[in-house]
VOPAGU-2260 file (C-alpha; in pm, 1 decimal, decimal comma):
REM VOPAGU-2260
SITE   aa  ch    i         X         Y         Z
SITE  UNK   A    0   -1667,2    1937,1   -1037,4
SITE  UNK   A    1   -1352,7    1844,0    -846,2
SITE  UNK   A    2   -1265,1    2040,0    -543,7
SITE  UNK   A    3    -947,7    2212,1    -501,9
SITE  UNK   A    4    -678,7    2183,2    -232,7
SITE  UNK   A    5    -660,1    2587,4    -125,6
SITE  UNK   A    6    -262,0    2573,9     -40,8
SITE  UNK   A    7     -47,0    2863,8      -3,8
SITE  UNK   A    8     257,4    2707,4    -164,7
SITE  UNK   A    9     285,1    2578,9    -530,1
SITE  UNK   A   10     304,1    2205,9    -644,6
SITE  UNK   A   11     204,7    2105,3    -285,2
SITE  UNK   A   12    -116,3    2001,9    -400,1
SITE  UNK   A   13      37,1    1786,3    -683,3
SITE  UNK   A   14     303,3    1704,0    -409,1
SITE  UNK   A   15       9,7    1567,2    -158,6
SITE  UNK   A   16    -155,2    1344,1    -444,3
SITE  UNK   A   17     174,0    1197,4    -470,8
SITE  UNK   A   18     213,2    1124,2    -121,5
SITE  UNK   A   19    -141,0     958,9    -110,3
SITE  UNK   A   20     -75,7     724,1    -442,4
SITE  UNK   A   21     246,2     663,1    -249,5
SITE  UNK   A   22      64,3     528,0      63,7
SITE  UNK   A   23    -145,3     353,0    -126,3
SITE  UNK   A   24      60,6     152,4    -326,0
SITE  UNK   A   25     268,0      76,9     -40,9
SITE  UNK   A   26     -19,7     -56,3     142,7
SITE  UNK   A   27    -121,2    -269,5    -167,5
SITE  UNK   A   28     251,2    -398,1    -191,9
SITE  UNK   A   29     246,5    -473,4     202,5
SITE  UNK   A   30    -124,3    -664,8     146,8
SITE  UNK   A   31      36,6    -903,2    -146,1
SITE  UNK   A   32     377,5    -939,9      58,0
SITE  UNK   A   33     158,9   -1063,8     339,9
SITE  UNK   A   34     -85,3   -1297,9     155,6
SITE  UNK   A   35     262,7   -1451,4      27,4
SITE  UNK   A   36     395,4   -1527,8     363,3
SITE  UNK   A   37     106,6   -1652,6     494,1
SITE  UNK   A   38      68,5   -1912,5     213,6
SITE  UNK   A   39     406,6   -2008,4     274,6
SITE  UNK   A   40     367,1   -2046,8     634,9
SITE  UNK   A   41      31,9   -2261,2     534,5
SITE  UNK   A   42     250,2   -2473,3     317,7
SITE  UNK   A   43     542,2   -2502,9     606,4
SITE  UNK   A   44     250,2   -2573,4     846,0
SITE  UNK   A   45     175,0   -2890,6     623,5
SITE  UNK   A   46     525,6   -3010,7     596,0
SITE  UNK   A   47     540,6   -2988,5     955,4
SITE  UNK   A   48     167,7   -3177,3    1049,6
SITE  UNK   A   49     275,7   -3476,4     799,3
């Protein structure tokens, strides 16, 4: 059974899920933007020790 939000204005419910899938997908983008950098930085890194 899911729970719902009690919220005393309409669609903010829908308007927090939003939000949250927002965050999160941000966060996902921001973890594969930074896994990319630092493989580049591992790859300058190696340029640099040869």
């Amino acid at each position: 059974m899911r729970r719902r939000l009690i919220t005393a204005e309409p669609g903010l419910e829908e308007d927090l899920a939003m939000t949250i899938e927002i965050i999160y997908l941000t966060a996902q983008i921001q973890r594969w933007l930074n896994q990319r950098v630092a493989r580049h930085l591992a790859a300058q890194a190696e340029k640099l020790a040869r």
